[in-house]
C-alpha positions in Angstrom: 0.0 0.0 0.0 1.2 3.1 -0.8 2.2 5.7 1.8 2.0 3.2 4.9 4.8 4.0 7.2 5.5 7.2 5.7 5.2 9.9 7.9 2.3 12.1 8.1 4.1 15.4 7.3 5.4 13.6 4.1 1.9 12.4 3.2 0.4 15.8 3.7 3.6 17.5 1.4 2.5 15.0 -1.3 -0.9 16.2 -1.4 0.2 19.6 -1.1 2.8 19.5 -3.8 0.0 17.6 -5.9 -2.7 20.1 -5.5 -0.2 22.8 -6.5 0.5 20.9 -9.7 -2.8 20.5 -10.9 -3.6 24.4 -10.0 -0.2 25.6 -12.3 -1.5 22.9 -15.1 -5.2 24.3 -14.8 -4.0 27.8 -15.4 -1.4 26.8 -18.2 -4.3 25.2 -20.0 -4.7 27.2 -23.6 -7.9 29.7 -23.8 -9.8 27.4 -26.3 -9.4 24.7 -23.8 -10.6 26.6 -20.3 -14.3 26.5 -21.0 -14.0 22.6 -22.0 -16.5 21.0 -19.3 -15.1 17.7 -17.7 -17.3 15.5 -15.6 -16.6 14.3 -11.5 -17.0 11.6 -10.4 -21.1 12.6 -9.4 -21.9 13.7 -12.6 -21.6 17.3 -12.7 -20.0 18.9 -15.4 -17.2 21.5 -14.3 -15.0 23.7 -15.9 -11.1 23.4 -15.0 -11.3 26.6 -13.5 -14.2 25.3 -11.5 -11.8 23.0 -10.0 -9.2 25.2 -8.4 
């Protein structure tokens, strides 16, 4: 399993650092592609915007 006996700190980084990621790739996105819709997991349709 992934993570187990990793510390909590270094857990919490990783999803930091991740989250980060995702916001810098959401805003690199090109215009044409920022009012695509993507659905979650419930069914909704959001924008990437939506998501950060």
């Amino acid at each position: 399993m992934p993570g187990v006996g990793r510390a909590v700190a270094d857990l919490v980084a990783d999803v930091r650092d991740t989250a980060a990621r995702f916001e810098t790739a959401v805003r690199d996105l090109p215009p044409a592609a920022r009012p695509a819709e993507v659905r979650m997991r419930t069914g909704e349709l959001r924008t990437p915007t939506a998501l950060i």
